[in-house]
C-alpha positions as CSV (number, residue, x, y, z in Angstrom):
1,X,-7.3,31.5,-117.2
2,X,-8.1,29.9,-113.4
3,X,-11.5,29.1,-112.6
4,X,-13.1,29.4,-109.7
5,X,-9.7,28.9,-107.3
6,X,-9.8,32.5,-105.5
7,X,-12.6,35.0,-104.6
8,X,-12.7,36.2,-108.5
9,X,-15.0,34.1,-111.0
10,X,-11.9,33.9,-113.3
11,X,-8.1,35.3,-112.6
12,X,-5.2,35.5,-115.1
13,X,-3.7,38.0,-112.5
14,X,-1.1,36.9,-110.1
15,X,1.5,37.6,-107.9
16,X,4.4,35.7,-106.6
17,X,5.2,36.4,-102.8
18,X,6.3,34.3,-100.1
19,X,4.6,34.3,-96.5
20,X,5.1,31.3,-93.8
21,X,3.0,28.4,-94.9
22,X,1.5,29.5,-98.2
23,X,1.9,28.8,-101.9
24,X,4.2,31.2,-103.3
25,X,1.0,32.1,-106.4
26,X,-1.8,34.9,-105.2
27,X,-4.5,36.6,-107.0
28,X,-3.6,40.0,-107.4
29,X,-7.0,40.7,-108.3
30,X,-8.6,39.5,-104.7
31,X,-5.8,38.7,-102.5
32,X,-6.4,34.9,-102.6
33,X,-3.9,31.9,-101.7
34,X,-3.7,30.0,-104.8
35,X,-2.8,26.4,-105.1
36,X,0.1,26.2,-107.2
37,X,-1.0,22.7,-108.5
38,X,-3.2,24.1,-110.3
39,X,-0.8,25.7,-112.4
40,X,1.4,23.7,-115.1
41,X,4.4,24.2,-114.3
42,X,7.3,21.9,-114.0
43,X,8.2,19.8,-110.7
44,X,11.8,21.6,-110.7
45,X,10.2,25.1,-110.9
46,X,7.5,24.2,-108.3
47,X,10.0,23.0,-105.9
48,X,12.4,26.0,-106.6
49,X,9.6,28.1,-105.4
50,X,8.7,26.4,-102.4
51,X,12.6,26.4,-101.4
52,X,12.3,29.7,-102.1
53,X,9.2,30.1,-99.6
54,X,11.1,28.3,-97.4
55,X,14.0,30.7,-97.2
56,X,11.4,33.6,-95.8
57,X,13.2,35.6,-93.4
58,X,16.0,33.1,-93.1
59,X,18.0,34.9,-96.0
60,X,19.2,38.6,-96.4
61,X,16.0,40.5,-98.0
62,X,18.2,41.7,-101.3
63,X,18.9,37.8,-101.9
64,X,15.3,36.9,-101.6
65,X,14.1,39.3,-103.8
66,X,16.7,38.7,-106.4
67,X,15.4,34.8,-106.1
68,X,11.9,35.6,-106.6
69,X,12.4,38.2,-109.3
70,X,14.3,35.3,-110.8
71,X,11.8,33.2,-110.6
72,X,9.0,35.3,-111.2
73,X,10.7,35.2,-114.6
74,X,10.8,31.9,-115.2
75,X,6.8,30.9,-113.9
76,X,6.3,34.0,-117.1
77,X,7.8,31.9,-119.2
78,X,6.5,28.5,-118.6
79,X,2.9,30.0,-118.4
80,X,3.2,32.6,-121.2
81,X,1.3,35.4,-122.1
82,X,-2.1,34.1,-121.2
83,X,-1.2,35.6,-117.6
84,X,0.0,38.6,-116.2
85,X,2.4,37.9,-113.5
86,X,3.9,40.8,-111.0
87,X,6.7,39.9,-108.5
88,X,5.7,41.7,-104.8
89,X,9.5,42.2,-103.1
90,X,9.7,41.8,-99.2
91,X,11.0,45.3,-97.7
């Protein structure tokens, strides 16, 4: 569980979403950019996501969101059950 990285004391709720110039990782509890270096994931998952960021409103919406579900999936299972992680789709 994150400590002390968003508004919350601690936060084992996140969402993935992309936005211009953020970390794809936000609390889901207050809203809060998180840094996704604080997270231990590995450097080709962490740079698929920022690709993936990247791609924001360059891509056709349906192809994003299949991405980040994707993905989604795989920062579930290289952080396990210890956090609960939602995937927001782009409309």
């Amino acid at each position: 569980m994150l400590k002390n990285v968003c508004n919350c004391e601690f936060t084992n709720s996140l969402k993935l979403e992309a936005d211009f110039g953020a970390d794809p990782i936000w609390c889901s509890l207050c809203g809060w950019n998180l840094d996704i270096d604080e997270f231990p994931l590995k450097d080709n998952l962490t740079n698929d996501l920022f690709q993936w960021t990247e791609q924001y409103k360059k891509i056709p919406i349906n192809e994003h969101n299949a991405i980040g579900q994707s993905l989604t999936e795989k920062v579930k299972e290289e952080l396990g059950l210890e956090y609960r992680i939602i995937f927001i789709t782009d409309k």
